[in-house]
N, C-alpha and C positions, 0 to 999 in steps of 0.2 A: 694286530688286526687293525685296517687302517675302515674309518666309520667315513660313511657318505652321506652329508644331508641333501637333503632335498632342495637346498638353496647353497646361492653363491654370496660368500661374506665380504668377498670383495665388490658386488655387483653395489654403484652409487643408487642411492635412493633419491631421489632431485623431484622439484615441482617448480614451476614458473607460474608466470603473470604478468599480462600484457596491458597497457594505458594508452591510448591516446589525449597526448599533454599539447592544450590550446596556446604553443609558443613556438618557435623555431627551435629546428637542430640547435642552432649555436648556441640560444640561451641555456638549453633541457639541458644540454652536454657540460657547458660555464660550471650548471649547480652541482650536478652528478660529477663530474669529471675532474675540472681545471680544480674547484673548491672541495672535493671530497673531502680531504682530510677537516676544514671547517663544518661541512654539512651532513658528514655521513651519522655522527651523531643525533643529527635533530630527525633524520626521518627513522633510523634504529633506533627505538625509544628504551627498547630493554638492554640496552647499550649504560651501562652507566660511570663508566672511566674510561677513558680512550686517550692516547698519547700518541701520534705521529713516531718513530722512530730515527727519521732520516731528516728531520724539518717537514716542510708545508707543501713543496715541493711535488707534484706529482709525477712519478717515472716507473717503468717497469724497473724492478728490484727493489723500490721504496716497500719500509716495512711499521708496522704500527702494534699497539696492543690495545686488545680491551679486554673488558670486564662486563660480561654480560650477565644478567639476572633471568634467568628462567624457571619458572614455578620453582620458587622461592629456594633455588640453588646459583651461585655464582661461579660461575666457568669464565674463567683465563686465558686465552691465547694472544699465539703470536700472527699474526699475515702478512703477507708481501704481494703485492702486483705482478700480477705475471704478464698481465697484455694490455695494453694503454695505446688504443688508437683514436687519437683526437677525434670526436664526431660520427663513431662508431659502435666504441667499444671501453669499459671498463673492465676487466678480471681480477677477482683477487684471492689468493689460498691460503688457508689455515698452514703455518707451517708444523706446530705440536698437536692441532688438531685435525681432521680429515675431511676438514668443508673448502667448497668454491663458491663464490657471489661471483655472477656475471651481469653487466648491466647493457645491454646490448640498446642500442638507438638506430631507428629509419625515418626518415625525413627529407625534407630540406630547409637549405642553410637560412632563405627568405620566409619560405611558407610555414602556413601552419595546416595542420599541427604534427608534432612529434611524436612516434612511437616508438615506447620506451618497451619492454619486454626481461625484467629482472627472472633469474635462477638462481634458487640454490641448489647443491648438491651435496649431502653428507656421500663423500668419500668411500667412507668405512661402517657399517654396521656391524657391530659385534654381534657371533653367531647365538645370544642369548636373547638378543634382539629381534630376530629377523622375524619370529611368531607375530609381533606387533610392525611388522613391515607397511602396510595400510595404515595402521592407523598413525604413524610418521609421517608418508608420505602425503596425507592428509593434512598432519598437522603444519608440516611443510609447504604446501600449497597455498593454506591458510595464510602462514606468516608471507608467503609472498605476493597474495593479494595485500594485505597489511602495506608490505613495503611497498609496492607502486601508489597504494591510495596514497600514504603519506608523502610520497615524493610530489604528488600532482598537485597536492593540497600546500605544500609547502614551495612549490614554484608559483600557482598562482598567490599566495601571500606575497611572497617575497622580490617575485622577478617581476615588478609591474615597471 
């Protein structure tokens, strides 16, 4: 007897969050982009070990690990870059787990300011899950206003 739910377990749960950053493309992109592997720690706070895998190097196939702490549990993975277009675009996928972080920028290279536009996507929700679908993608949302404040707050620090 094969059992139909009412949901798709593969269907991505994802929320985003949009910034307008008082800097040019080329700076917003330098901190997000060229320097990731330096910076992505400091705006992921619940980020607490992180090691590049491939050096410092940013490129599509580059791969890294961390160790994140979330409500007081530590989850492990691995990710790699999947799309790295200078002044555009950053992507990167969980490869043991079933997340994407996309960091998408529109600007220009002179003016200001830059809009930044970060997504996450959990991949996968296991079918025990998907009762609490909403309140994920909620919390997800959440964490993605999160990540664009700290990116704007930490370019204005740092990019002057």
């Amino acid at each position: 007897m094969h059992i139909k739910f009412p949901f798709d377990s593969t269907k991505p749960v994802a929320g985003e969050a949009s910034v307008e950053i008082d800097k040019s493309l080329t700076t917003v992109f330098s901190f997000i982009g060229e320097h990731f592997f330096d910076n992505y720690p400091k705006w992921a706070v619940e980020v607490i070990d992180f090691q590049p895998l491939d050096g410092k190097q940013v490129f599509i196939g580059a791969k890294a690990k961390q160790v994140r702490k979330d409500n007081e549990s530590e989850m492990e993975s691995v990710f790699e870059i999947t799309d790295y277009q200078p002044l555009s675009k950053l992507i990167f996928q969980g490869l043991n787990e079933p997340y994407k972080h996309s960091y998408l920028l529109e600007g220009s290279e002179e003016k200001q300011p830059t809009r930044l536009t970060f997504r996450f996507e959990l991949l996968e929700l296991e079918v025990f899950m998907r009762p609490f679908e909403k309140l994920i993608r909620y919390a997800i949302e959440d964490g993605a206003e999160n990540t664009v404040e700290n990116i704007k707050n930490l370019i204005a620090v740092e990019c002057n």
